[in-house]
N, C-alpha and C positions, 0 to 999 in steps of 0.2 A: 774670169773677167767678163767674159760675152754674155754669163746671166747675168750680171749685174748691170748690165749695158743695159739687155732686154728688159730687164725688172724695170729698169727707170725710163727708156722709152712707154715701158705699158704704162706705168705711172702718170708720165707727161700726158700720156693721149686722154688719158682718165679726165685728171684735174684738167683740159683743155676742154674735154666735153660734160665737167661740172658746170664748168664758168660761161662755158656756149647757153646751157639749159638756165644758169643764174641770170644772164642776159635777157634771155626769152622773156622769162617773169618781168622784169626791170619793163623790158619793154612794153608790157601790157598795161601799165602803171599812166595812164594817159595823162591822169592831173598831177603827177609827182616831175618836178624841174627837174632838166637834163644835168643839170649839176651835182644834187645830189643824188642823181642815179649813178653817175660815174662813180663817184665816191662810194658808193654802196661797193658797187663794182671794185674796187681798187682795195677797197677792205675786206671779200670776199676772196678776191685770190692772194692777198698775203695773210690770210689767216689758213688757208689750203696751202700756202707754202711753208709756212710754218709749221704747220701740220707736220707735212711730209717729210720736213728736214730734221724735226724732233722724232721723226718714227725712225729714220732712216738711222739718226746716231743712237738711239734705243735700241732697234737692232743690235747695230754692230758694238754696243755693249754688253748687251746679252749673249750674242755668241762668245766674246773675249769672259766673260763671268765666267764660262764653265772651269773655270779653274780653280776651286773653292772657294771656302771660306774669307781668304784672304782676298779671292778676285769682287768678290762681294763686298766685302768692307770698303773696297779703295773705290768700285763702282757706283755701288747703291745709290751715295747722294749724288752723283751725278745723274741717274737713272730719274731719280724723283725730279730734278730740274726738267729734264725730258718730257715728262708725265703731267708735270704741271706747264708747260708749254704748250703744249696738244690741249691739256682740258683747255685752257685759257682762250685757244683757238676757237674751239669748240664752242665756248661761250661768245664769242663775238658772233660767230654763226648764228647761234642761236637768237643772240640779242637784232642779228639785222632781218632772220625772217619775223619777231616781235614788229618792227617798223615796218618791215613792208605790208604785212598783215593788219597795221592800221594804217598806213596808205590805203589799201583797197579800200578798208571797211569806209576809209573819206569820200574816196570816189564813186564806192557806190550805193552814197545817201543822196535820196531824194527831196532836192526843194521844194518844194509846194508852189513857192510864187515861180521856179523855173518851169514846172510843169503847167501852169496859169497863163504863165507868158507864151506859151509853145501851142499850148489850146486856142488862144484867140488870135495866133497870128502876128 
């Protein structure tokens, strides 16, 4: 019982210092409003907790599988609900550093007339 304590404290600390380093980034995002930075934020750690609680019951379906054939049959399509949970996750992931990677690419284009305006004062 006390690994399983330990496993999910390491866990917590993990996904606490994803979401600290998600932040980081967020906050480098100068011209992106603070609202949809939260948001980015708040879809960030519920798709890491999703993650984590489709791994966590994948786990401990895997381990109860070892019982044959028949642990497999009754398992499986629960297994794949699991599997496509996590990818799903996965995909939001993916899809928010897509957006923040064109935030930046927005912020750091150069205006011509801002840099005009900035020369003469």
């Amino acid at each position: 019982m006390s690994e399983n304590i330990e496993k999910g404290l390491d866990s917590l600390s993990k996904t606490n210092k994803k979401i600290e380093d998600f932040s980081e980034i967020l906050d480098s995002l100068t011209s992106t409003e603070d609202k949809k930075k939260l948001l980015w934020k708040e879809i960030y750690e519920n798709a890491l907790t999703d993650r984590e609680n489709a791994n966590m019951l994948f786990d401990d379906a895997w381990s109860n599988m070892a019982e044959g054939t028949t642990g497999h049959a009754t398992l499986g399509p629960v297994m794949t609900k699991y599997l496509e949970r996590m990818c799903k996750s996965n995909e939001q992931i993916l899809r928010l550093a897509e957006l923040i990677a064109k935030a930046e690419e927005e912020s750091a284009k150069i205006d011509p007339d801002d840099i005009f305006s900035e020369i003469n004062g």
